[in-house]
N, CA, C and O atoms as a MOPAC input file, in Angstrom:
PM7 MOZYME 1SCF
protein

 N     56.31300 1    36.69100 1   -43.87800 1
 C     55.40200 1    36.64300 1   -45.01000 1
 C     54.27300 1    37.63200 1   -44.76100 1
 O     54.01800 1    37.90300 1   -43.58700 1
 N     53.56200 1    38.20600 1   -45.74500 1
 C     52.27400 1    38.96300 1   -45.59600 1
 C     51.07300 1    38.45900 1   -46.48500 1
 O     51.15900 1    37.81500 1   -47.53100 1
 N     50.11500 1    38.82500 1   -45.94200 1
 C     49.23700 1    38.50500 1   -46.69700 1
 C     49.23900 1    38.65200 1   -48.36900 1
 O     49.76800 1    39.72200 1   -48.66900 1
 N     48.81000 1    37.90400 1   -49.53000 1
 C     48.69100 1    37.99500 1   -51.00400 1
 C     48.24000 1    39.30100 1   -51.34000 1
 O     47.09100 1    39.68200 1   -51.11800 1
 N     49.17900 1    40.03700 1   -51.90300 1
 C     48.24800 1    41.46200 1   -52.82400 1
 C     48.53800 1    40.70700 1   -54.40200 1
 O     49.67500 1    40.66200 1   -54.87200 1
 N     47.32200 1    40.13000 1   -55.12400 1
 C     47.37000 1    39.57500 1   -55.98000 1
 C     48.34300 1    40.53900 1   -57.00400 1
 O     49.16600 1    39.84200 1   -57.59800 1
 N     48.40800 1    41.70600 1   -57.27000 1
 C     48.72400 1    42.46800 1   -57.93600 1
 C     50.43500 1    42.69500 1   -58.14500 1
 O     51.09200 1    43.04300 1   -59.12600 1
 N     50.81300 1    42.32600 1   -56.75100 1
 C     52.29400 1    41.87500 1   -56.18200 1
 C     52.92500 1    40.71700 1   -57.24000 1
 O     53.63700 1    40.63100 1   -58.24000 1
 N     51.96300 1    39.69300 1   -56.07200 1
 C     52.40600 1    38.54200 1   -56.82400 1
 C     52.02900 1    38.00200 1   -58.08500 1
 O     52.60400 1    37.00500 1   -58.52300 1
 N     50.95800 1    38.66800 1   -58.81700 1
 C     50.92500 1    38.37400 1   -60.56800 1
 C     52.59600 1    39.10900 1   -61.18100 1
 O     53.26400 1    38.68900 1   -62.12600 1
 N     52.87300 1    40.16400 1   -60.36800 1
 C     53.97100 1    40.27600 1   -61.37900 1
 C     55.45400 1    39.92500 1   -60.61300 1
 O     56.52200 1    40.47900 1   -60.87400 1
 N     55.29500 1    39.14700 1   -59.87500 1
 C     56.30100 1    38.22100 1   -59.72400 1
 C     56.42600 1    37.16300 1   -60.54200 1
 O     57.50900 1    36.85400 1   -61.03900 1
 N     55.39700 1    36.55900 1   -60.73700 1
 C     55.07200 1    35.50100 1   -61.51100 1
 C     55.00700 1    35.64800 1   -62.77600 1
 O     55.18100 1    34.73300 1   -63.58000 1
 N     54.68300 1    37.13400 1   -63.13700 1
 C     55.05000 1    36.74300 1   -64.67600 1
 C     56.97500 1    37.36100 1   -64.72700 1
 O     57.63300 1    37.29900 1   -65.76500 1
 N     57.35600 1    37.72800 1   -63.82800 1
 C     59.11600 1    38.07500 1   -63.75400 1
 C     59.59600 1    36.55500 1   -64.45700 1
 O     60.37500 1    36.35200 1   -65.38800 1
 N     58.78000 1    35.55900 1   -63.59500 1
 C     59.55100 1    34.37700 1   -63.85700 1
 C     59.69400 1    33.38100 1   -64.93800 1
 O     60.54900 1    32.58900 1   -65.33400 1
 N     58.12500 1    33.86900 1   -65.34700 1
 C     57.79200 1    33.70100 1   -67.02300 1
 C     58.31700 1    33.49100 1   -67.93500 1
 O     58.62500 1    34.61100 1   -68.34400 1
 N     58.96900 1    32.20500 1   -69.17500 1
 C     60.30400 1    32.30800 1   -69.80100 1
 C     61.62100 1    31.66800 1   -69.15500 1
 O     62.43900 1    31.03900 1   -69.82700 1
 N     61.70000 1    31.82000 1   -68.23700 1
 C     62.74300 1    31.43600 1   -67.38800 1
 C     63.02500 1    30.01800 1   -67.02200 1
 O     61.98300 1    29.43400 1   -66.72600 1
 N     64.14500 1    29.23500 1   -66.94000 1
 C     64.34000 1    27.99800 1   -66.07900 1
 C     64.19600 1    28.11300 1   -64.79600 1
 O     65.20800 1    28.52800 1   -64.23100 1
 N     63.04700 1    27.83200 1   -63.93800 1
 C     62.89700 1    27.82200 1   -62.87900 1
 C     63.14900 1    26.44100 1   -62.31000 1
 O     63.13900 1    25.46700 1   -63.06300 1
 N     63.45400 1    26.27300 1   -60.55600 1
 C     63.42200 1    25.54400 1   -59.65700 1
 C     61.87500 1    25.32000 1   -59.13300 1
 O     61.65600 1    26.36000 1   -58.51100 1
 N     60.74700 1    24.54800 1   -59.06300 1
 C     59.55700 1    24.72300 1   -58.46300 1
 C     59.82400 1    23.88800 1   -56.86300 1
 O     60.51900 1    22.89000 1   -56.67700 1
 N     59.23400 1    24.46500 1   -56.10400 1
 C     58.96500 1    23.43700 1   -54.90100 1
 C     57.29700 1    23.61400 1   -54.89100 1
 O     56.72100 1    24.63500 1   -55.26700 1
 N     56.64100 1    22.40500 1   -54.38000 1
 C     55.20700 1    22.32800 1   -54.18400 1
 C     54.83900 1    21.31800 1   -53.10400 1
 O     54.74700 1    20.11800 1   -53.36200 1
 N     54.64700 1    21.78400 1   -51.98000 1
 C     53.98200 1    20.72900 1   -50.74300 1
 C     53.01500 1    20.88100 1   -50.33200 1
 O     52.79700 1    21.99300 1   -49.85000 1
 N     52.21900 1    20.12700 1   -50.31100 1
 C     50.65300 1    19.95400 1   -49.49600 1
 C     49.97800 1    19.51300 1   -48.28100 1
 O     49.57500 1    18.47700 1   -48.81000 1
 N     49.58300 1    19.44300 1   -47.26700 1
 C     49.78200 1    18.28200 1   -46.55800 1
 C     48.45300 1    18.80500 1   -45.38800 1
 O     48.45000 1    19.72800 1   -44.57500 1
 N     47.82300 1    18.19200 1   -45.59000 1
 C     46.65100 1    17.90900 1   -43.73000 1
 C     46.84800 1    17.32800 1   -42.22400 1
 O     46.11300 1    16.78300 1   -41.40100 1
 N     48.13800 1    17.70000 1   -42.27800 1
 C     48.32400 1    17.36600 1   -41.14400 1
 C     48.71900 1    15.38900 1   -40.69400 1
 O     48.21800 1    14.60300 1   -39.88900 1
 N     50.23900 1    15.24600 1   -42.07600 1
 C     50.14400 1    13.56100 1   -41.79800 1
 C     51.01200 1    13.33600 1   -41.27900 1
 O     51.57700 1    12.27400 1   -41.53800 1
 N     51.59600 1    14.29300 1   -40.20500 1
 C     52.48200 1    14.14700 1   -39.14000 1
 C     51.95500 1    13.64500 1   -38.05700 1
 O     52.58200 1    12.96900 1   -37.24100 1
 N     50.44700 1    14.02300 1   -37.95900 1
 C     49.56700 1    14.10300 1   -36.80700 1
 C     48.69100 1    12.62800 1   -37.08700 1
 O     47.90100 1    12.29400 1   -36.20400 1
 N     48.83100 1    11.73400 1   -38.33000 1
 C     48.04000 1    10.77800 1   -38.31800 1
 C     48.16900 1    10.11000 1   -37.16000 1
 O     47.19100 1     9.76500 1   -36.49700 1
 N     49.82800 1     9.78900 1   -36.70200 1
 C     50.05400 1     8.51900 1   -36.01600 1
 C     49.25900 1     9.06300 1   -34.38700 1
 O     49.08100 1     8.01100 1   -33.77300 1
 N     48.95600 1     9.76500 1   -33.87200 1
 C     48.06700 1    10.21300 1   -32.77200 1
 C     47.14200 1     9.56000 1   -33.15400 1
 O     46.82300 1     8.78800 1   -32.25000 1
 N     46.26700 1     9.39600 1   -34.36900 1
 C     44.96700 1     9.14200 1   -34.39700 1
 C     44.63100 1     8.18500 1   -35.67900 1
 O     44.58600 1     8.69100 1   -36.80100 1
 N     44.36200 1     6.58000 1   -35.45700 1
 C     44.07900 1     5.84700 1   -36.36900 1
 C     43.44300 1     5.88000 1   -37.54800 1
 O     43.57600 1     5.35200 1   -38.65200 1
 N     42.42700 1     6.93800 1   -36.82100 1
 C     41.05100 1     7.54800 1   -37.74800 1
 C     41.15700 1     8.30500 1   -39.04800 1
 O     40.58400 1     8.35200 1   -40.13700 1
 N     42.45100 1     9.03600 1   -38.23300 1
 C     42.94100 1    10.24000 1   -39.65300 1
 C     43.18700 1     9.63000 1   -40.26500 1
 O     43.60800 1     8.51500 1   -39.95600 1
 N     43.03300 1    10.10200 1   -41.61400 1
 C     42.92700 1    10.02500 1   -42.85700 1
 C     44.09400 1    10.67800 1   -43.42200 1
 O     43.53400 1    11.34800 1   -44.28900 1
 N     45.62400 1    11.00900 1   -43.55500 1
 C     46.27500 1    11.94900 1   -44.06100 1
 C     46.68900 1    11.73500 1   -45.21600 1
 O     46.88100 1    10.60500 1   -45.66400 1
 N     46.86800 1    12.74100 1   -45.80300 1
 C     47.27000 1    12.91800 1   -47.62100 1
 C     47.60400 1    14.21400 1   -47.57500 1
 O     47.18500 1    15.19300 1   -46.95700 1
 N     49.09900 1    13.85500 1   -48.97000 1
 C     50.09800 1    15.26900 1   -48.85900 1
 C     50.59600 1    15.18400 1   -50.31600 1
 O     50.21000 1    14.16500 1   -50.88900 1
 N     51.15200 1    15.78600 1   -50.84800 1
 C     52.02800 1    15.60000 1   -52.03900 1
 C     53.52400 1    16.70300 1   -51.81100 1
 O     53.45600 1    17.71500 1   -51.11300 1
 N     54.48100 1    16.38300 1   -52.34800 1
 C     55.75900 1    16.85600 1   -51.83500 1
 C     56.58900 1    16.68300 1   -53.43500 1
 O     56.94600 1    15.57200 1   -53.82700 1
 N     56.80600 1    17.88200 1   -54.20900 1
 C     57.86100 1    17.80000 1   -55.19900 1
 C     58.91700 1    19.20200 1   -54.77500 1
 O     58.52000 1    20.30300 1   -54.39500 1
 N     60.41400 1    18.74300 1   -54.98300 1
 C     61.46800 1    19.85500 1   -54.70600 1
 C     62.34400 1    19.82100 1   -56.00300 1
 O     62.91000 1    18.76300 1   -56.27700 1
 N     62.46800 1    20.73700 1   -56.68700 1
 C     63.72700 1    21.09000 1   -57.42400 1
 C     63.25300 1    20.34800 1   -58.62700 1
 O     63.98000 1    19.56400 1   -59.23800 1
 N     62.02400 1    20.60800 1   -58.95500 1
 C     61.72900 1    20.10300 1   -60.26800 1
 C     61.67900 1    21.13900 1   -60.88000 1
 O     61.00800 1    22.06000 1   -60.41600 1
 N     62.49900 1    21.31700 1   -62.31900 1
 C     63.17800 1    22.36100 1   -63.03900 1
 C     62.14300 1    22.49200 1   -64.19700 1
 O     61.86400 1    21.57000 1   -64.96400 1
 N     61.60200 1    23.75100 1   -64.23700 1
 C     60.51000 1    23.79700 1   -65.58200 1
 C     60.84500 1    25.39800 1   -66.09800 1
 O     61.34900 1    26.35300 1   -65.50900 1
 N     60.41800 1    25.25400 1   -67.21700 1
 C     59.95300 1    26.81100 1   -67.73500 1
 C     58.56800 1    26.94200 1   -67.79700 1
 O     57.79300 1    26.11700 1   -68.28000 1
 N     58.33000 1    27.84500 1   -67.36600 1
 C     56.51300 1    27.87400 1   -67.68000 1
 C     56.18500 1    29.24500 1   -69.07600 1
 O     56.82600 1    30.26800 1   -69.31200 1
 N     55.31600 1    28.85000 1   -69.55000 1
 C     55.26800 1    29.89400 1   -70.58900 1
 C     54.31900 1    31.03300 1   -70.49000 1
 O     54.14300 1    31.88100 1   -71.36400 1
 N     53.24500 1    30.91600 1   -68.39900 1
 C     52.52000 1    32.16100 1   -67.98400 1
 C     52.25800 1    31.18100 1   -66.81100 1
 O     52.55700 1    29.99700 1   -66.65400 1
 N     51.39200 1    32.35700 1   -65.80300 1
 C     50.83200 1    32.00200 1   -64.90800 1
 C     50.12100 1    32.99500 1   -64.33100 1
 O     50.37000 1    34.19800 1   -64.42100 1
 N     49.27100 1    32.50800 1   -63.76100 1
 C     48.13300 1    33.81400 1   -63.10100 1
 C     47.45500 1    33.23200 1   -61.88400 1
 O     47.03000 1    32.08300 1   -61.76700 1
 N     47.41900 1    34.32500 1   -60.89100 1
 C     47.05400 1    34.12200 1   -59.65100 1
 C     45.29900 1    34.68800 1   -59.56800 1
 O     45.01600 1    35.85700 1   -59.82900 1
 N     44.27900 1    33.69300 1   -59.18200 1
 C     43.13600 1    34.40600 1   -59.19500 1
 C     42.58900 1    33.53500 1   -57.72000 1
 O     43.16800 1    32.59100 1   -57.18100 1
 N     41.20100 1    34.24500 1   -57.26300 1
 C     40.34100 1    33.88500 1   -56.71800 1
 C     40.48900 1    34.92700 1   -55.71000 1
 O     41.36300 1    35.78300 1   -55.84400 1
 N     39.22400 1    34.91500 1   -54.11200 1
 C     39.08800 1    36.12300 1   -53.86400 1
 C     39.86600 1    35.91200 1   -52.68200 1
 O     39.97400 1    36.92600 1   -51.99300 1
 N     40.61900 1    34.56300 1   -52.11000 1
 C     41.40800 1    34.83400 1   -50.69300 1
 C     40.40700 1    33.44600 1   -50.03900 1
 O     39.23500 1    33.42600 1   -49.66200 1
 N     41.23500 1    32.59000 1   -50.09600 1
 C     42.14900 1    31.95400 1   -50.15800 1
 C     42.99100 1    31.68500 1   -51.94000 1
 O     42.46400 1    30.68900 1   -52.43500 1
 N     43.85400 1    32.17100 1   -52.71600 1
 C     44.23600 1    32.02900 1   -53.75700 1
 C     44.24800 1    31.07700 1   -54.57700 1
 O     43.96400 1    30.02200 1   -54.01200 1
 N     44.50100 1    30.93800 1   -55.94300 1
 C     44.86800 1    29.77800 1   -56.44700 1
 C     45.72600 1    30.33200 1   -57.69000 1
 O     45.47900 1    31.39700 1   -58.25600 1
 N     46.76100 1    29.46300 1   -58.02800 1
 C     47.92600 1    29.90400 1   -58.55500 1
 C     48.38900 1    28.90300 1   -59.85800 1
 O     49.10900 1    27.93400 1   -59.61900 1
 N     47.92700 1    29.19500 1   -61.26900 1
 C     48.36500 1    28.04500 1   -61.98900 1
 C     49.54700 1    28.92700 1   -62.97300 1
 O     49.49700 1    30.12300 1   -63.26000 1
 N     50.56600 1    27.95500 1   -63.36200 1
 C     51.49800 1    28.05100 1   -64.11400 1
 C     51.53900 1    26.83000 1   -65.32100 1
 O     51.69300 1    25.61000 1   -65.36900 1
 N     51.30500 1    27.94500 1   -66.24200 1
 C     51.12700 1    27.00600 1   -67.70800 1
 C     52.47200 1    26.33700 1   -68.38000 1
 O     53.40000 1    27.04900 1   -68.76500 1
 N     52.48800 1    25.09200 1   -68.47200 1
 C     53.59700 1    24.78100 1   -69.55700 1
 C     53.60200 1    24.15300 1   -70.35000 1
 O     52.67300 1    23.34700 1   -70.29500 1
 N     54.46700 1    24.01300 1   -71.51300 1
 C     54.14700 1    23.43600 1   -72.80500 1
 C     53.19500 1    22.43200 1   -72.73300 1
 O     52.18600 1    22.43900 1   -73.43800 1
 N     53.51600 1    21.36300 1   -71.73400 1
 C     52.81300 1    20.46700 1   -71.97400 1
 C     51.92600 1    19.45900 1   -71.13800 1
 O     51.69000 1    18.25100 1   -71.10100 1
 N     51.39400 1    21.17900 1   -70.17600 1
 C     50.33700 1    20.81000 1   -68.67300 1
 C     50.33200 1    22.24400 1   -68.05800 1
 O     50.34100 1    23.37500 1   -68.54400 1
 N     50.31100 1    21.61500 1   -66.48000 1
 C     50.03200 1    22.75600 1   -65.75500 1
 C     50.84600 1    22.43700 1   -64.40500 1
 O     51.13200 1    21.26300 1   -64.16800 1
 N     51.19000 1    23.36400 1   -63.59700 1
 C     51.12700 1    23.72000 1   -62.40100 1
 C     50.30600 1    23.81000 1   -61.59400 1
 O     49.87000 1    24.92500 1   -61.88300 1
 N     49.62600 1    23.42300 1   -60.61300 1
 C     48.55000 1    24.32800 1   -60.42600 1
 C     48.60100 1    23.72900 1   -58.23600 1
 O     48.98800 1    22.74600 1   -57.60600 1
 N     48.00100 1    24.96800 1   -57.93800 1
 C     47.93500 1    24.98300 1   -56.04300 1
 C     47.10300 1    25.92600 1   -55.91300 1
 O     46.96800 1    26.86800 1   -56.69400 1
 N     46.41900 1    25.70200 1   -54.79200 1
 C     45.50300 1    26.60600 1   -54.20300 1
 C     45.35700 1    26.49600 1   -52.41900 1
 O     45.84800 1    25.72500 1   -51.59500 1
 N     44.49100 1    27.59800 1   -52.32200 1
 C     44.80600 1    27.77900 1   -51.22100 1
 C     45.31000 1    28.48700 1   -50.19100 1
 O     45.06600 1    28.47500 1   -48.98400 1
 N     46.40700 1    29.40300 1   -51.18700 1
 C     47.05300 1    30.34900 1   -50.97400 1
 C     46.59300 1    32.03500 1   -50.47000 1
 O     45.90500 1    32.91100 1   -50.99300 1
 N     47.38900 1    31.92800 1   -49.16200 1
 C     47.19700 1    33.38800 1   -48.12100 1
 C     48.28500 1    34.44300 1   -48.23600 1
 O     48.15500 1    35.64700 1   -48.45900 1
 N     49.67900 1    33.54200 1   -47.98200 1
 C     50.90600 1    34.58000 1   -47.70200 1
 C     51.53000 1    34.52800 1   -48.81600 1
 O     51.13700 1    33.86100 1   -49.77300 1
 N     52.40300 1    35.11800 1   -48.80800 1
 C     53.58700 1    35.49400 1   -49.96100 1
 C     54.80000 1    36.51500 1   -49.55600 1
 O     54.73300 1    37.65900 1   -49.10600 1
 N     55.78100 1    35.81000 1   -49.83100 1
 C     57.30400 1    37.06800 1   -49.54200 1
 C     58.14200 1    36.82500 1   -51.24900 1
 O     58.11100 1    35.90400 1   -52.06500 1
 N     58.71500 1    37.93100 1   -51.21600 1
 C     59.70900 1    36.99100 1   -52.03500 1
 C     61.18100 1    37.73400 1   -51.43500 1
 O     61.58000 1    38.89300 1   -51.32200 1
 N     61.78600 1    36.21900 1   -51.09500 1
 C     62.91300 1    36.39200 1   -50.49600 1
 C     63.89200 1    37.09400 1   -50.86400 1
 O     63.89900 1    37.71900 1   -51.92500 1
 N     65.14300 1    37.07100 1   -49.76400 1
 C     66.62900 1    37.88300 1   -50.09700 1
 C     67.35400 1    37.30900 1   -51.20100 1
 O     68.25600 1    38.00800 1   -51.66500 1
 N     67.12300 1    36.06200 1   -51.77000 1
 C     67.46200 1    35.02600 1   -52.59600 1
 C     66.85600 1    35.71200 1   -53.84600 1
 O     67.45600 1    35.60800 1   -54.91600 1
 N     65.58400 1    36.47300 1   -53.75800 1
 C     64.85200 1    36.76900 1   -55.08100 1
 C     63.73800 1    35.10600 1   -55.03700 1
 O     63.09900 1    35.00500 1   -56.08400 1
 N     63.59100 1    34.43700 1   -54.46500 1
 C     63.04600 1    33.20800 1   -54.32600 1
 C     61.33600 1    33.69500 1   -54.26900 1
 O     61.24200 1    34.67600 1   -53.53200 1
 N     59.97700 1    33.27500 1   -54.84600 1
 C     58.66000 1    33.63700 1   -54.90000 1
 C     58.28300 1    32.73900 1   -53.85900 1
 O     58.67700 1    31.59100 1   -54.06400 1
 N     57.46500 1    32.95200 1   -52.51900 1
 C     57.19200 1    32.15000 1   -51.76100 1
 C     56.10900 1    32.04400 1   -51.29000 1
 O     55.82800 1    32.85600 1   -50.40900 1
 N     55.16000 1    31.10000 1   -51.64800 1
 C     53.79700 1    31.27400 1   -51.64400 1
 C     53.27500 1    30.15500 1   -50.52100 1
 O     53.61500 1    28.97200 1   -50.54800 1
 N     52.41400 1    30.72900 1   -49.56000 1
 C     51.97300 1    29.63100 1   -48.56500 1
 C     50.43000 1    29.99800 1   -48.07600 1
 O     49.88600 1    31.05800 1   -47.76900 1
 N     49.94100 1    28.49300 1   -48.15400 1
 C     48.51300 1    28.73900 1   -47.42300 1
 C     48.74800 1    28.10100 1   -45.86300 1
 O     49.03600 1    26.95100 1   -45.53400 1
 N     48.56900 1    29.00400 1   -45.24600 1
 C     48.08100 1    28.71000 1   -43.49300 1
 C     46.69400 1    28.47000 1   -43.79200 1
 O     46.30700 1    29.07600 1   -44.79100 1
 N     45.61400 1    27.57200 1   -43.05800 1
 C     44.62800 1    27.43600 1   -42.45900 1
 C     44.20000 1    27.84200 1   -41.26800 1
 O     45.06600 1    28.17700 1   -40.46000 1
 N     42.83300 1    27.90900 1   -40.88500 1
 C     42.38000 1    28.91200 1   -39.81000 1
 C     43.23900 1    28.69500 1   -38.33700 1
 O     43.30500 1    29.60800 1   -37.51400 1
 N     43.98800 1    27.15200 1   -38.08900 1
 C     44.72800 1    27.19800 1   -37.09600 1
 C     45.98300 1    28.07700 1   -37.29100 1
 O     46.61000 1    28.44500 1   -36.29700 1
 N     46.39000 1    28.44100 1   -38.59100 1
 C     47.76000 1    28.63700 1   -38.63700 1
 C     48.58600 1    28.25800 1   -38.98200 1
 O     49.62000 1    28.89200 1   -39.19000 1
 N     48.32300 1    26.48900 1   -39.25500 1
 C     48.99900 1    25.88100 1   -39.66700 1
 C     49.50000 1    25.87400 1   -41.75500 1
 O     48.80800 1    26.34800 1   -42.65600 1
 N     50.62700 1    25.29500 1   -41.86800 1
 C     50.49000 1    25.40400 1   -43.47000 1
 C     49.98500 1    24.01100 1   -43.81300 1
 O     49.99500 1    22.94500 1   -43.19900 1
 N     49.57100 1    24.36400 1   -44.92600 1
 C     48.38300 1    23.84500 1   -45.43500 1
 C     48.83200 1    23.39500 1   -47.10000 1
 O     48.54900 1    22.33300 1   -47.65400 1
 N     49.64500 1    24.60400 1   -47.70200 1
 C     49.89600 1    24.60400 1   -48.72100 1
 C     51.56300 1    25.67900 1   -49.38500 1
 O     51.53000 1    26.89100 1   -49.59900 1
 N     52.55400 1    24.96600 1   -49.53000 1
 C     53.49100 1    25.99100 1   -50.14300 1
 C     53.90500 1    25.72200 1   -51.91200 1
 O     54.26500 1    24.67100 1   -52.44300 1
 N     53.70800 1    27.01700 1   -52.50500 1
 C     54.08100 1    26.99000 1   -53.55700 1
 C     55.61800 1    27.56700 1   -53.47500 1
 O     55.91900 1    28.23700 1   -52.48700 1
 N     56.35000 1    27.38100 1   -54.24100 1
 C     57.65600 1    28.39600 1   -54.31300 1
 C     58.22500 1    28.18400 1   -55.41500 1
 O     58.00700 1    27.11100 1   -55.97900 1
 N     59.27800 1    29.34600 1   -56.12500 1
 C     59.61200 1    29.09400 1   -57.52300 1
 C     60.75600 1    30.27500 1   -57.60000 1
 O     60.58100 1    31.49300 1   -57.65500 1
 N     61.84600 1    29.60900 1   -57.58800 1
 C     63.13500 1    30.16200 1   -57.55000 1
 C     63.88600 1    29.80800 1   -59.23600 1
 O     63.51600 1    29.04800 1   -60.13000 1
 N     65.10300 1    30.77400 1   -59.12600 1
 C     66.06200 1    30.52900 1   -60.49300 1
 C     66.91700 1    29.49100 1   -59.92400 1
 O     67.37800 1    28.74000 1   -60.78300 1
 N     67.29300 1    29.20800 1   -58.60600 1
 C     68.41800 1    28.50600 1   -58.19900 1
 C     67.63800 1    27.00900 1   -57.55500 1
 O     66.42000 1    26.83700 1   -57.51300 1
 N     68.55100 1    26.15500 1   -57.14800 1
 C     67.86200 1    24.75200 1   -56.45900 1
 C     67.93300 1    25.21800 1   -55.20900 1
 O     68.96900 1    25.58700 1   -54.65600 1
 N     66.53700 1    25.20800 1   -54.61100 1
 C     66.43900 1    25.04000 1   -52.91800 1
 C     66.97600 1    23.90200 1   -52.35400 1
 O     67.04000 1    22.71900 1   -52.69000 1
 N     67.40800 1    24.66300 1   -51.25800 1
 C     68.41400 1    23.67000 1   -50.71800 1
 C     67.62700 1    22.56300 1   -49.55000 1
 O     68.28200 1    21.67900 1   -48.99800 1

C-alpha cells in the first residue's frame, strides 16, 4: 500500500460510481488486545460483502482521510484513512494505520465478493 494521493483515489472512486459494488468496512481499537487488560474499553464495527450502488463519493480532509459514499438512501462513510492500493483484482483498498502501525481502519470496495 502507499500513502493516499487524494487525486488517485477520488478517481477510483468515482470509476466505481454507478456500479454494483461489494463494500467491506472494519474498524477496530485494538479488541483483540482487550482480554490483556480489563480496563480496555474495545469497540469495532465489521461489515463484508454488503452489495450497494453508490450514486458518488468523495475523499476529503488533509491526512488522516475521510471517505463518504453517497446512496440513494444514506451514506457510507470512514475516516481515518492513510494508505491505499488498488489491487491485481482491480479491488479499491483503503486503510488507516495509526501512529503504532497498527490498522485502525479499512475501507474496500470491489465489483466481485471478497473472499
Amino acid at each position: 500500500m502507499e500513502k493516499i494521493n487524494v487525486l488517485k483515489v477520488q478517481q477510483h472512486i468515482n470509476d466505481f460510481a454507478g456500479d454494483s459494488v461489494y463494500i467491506h468496512l472494519e474498524t477496530t481499537n485494538g479488541a483483540y488486545a482487550a482480554h490483556n487488560n480489563d480496563s480496555f474499553f474495545s469497540a469495532g464495527a465489521y461489515i463484508r460483502n454488503a452489495q450497494v450502488c453508490y450514486e458518488h463519493g468523495k475523499i476529503i480532509g488533509d491526512g488522516p482521510y475521510r471517505v463518504g459514499l453517497k446512496l440513494p438512501i444514506g451514506w457510507i462513510y470512514a475516516e481515518g484513512l492513510t494508505h491505499f492500493e488498488l489491487d491485481d483484482l482491480g479491488r479499491l483498498l483503503l486503510a488507516g494505520h495509526g501512529h503504532d502501525g497498527k490498522l485502525a481502519v479499512a475501507l474496500e470496495i470491489s465489483k466481485t465478493p471478497f473472499e
